[in-house]
Every structure is written in structure tokens, then in C-alpha cells.
C-alpha positions in Angstrom: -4.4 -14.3 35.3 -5.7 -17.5 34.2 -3.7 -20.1 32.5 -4.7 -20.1 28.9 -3.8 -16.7 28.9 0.0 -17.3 31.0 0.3 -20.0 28.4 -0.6 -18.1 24.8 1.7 -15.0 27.0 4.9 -17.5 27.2 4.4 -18.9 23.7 4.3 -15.5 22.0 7.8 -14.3 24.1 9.3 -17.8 22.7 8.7 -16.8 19.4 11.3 -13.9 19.3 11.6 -10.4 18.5 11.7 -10.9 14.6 8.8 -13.7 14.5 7.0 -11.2 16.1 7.2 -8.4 14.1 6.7 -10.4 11.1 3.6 -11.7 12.4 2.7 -8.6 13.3 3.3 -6.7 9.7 1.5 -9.9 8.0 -1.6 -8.9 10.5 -1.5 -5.1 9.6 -1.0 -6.1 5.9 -4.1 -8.4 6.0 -6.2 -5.5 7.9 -5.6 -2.9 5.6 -5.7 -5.3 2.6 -9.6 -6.1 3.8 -10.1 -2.6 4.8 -9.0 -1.4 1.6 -11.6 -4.2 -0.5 -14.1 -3.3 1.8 -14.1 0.2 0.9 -13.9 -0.6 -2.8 -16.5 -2.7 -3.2 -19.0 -0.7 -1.2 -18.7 2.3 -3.0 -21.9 3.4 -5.0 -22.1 2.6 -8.6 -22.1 5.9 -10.2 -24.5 6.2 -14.0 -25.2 9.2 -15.8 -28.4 11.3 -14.8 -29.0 13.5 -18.0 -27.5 13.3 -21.1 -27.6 16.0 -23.8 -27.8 19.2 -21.8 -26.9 22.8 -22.7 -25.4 25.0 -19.6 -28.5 27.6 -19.9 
């Protein structure tokens, strides 16, 4: 495994158990924060067709 990797690896295990999973519920809140926008904003603008018409 190369270094970088060993290194980013140690650094995440000194962080502890609760750094972690705060980090990690920030991350998942961000995702689904910009998931969530994404899906707003690219919905269609919706407009009426027809006004004024009888059901016959």
C-alpha cells in the first residue's frame, strides 16, 4: 500500500471514534443536502396548457 495512503489510514484512526462519526454525518448531511437541491431545481417548470375548457 503506498504511503500517502498508510499515512491519510493513521491520521483518520487518530482522530477517534466520535470525530469520526461526526465527520461522517456532516458528509452524509452535505450529500443529501446537494442531492436534495439538485433534484429541486431540475424539476420542469410546470404552466397551464388550456384554460377555459368544458369536460365534454
Amino acid at each position: 500500500m503506498p504511503e500517502q495512503i498508510q499515512s491519510l489510514i493513521a491520521n483518520l484512526r487518530g482522530f477517534g471514534v466520535r470525530r469520526l462519526a461526526l465527520m461522517g454525518g456532516i458528509a452524509a448531511l452535505v450529500m443529501a443536502v446537494i442531492g436534495l437541491a439538485s433534484v429541486y431545481l431540475n424539476r420542469p417548470a410546470y404552466e397551464t396548457l388550456y384554460v377555459g375548457l368544458d369536460r365534454n
